[in-house]
C-alpha positions as CSV (number, residue, x, y, z in Angstrom):
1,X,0.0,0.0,0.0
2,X,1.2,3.3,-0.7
3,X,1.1,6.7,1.6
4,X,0.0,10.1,0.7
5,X,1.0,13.4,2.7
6,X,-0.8,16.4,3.2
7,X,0.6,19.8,5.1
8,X,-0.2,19.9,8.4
9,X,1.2,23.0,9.0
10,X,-2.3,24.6,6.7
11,X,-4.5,21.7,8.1
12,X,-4.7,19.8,5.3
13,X,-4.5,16.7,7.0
14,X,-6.5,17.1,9.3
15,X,-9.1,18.6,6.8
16,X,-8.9,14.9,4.8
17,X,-9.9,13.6,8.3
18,X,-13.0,15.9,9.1
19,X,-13.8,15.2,5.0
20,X,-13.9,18.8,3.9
21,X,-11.5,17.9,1.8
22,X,-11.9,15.4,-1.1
23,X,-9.6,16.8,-3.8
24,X,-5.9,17.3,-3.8
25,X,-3.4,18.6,-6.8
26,X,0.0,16.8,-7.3
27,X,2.7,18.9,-9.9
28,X,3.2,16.5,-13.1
29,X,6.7,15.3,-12.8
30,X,8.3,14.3,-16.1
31,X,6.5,14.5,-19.8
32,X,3.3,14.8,-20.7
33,X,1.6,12.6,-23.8
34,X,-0.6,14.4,-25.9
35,X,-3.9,12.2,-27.2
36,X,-6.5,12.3,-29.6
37,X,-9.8,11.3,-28.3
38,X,-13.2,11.6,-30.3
39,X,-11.2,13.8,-32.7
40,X,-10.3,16.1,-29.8
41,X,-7.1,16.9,-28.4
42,X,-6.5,16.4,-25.0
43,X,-3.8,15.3,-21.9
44,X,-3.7,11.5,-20.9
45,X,-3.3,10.3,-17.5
46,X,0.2,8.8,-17.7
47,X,2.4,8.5,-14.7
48,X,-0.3,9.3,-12.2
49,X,1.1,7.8,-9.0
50,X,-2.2,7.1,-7.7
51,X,-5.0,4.9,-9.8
52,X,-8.6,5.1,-9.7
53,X,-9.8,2.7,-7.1
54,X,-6.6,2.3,-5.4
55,X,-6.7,2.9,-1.3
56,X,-4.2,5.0,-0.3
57,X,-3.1,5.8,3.5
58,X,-2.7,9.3,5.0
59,X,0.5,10.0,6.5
60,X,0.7,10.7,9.7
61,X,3.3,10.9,12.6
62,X,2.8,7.6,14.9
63,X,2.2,10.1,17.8
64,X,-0.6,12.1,15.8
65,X,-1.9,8.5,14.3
66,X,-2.3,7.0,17.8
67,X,-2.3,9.4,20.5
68,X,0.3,7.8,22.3
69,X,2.2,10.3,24.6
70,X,5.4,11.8,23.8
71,X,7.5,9.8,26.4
72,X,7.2,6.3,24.6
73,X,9.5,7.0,21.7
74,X,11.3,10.3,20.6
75,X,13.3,7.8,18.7
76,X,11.2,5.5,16.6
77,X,11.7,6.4,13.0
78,X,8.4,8.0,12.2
79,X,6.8,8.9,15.8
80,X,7.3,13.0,15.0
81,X,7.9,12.5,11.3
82,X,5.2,11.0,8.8
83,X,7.4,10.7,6.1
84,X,9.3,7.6,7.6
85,X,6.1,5.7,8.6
86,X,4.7,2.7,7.2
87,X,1.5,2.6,5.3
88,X,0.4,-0.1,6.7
89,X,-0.2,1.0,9.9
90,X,-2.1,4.0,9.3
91,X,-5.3,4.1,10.9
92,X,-7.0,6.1,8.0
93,X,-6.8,5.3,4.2
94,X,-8.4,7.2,1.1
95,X,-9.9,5.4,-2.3
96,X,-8.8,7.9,-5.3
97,X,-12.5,8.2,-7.6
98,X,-11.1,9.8,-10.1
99,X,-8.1,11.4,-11.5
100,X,-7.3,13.9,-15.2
101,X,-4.6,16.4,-15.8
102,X,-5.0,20.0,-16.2
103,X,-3.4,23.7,-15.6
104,X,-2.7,24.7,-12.2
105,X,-5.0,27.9,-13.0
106,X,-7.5,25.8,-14.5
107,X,-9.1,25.3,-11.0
108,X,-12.9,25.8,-10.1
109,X,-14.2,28.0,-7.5
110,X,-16.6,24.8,-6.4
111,X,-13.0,22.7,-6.8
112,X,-10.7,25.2,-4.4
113,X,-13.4,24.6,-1.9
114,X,-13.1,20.3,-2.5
115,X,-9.2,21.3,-1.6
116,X,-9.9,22.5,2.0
117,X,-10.5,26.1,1.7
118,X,-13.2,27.7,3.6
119,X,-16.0,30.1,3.2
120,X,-17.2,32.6,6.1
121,X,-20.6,34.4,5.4
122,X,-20.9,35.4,8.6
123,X,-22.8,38.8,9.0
124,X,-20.4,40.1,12.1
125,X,-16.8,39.2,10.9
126,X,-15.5,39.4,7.2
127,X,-17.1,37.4,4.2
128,X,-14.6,35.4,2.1
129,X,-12.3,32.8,1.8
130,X,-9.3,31.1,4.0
131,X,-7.0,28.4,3.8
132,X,-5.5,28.5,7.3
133,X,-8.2,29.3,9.7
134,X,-10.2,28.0,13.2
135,X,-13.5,28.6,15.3
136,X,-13.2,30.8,18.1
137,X,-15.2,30.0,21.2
138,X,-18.4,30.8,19.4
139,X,-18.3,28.8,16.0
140,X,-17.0,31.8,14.6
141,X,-14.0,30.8,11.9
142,X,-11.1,32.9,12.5
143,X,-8.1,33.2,9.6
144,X,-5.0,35.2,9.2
145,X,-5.7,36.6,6.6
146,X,-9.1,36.7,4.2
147,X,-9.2,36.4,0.1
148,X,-12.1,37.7,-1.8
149,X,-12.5,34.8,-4.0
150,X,-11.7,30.5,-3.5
151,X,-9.1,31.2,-6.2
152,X,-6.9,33.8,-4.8
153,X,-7.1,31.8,-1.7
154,X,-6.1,28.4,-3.3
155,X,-2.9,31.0,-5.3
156,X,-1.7,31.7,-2.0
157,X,-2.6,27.9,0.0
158,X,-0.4,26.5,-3.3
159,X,2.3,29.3,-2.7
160,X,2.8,28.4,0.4
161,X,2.7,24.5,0.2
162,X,4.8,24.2,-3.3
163,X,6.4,27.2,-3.4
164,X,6.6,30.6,-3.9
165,X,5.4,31.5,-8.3
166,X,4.0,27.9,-8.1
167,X,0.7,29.6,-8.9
168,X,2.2,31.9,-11.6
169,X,3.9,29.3,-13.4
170,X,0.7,27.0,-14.2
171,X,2.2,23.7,-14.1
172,X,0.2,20.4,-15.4
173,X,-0.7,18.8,-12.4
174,X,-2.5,15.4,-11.5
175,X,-6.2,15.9,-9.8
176,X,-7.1,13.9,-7.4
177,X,-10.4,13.3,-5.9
178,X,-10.9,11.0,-3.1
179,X,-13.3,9.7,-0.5
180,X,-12.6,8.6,2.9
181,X,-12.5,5.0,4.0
182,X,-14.2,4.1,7.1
């Protein structure tokens, strides 16, 4: 079984978790094979590392996985660092549904929302969009900092997790969309 990670540091793990998120873009590595499909042109899905159907686990550290104190093992390979666990012993997994190529830009504003960020319509705080944001005490989501539209917020969210231009550059990128197993 294979492992996928996503940033914790913007909540995207945890987001895959709570299921509002369902959708993740991965940067196309390596060449891209133009088709010709029903007379169209188009992309194909070569080199995906994740297939439709396939269950995939979500990284995480053995401490955040378990809940195990921090006592029992600084030193275990993995129990503060997902990227040396073992897939296998993830408690949750993922089943890709579908996956297709396109532009970084070529995002929707319904699709931006599938990738974790949030919308506040709330009549007493701002209205618009977040990527890294919480409830105060009341329900009330809280963010550093607020974007007018999904897009601009998913430009910055993809700044920060792939790098700064990242958005500007429009790679090809592999879309994923996933459901949660139980």
């Amino acid at each position: 079984m294979k492992k996928i990670m996503f940033n914790d540091r913007y909540g995207l793990t945890q987001a895959v978790l709570e299921g509002r998120k369902t959708m993740t873009r991965r940067i196309v590595k390596g060449v891209l094979l133009g088709h010709v499909q029903n007379g169209m042109p188009g992309m194909a899905v070569v080199g995906a590392p994740y297939k439709v159907g396939e269950v995939v686990a979500v990284a995480q550290a053995y401490k955040d996985a378990f809940g195990c104190p921090d006592a029992l093992s600084d030193e275990l390979a993995g129990w503060n660092n997902k990227m040396f666990v073992k897939a296998g012993n993830m408690p949750h997994k993922i089943r890709i549904t579908n996956v297709r190529i396109e532009g970084l830009q070529d995002i929707s504003d319904e699709d931006c929302l599938r990738e974790g960020i949030v919308a506040d319509k709330c009549k007493t705080h701002f209205n618009g969009y977040a990527y890294d944001w919480c409830y105060d005490q009341d329900g009330d989501i809280l963010a550093s900092c607020w974007y007018k539209t999904p897009r601009e917020a998913f430009a910055a969210l993809i700044d920060k997790v792939s790098g700064k231009g990242t958005w500007a550059s429009n790679p090809w990128v592999f879309v994923y969309e996933f459901e949660l197993v139980k």
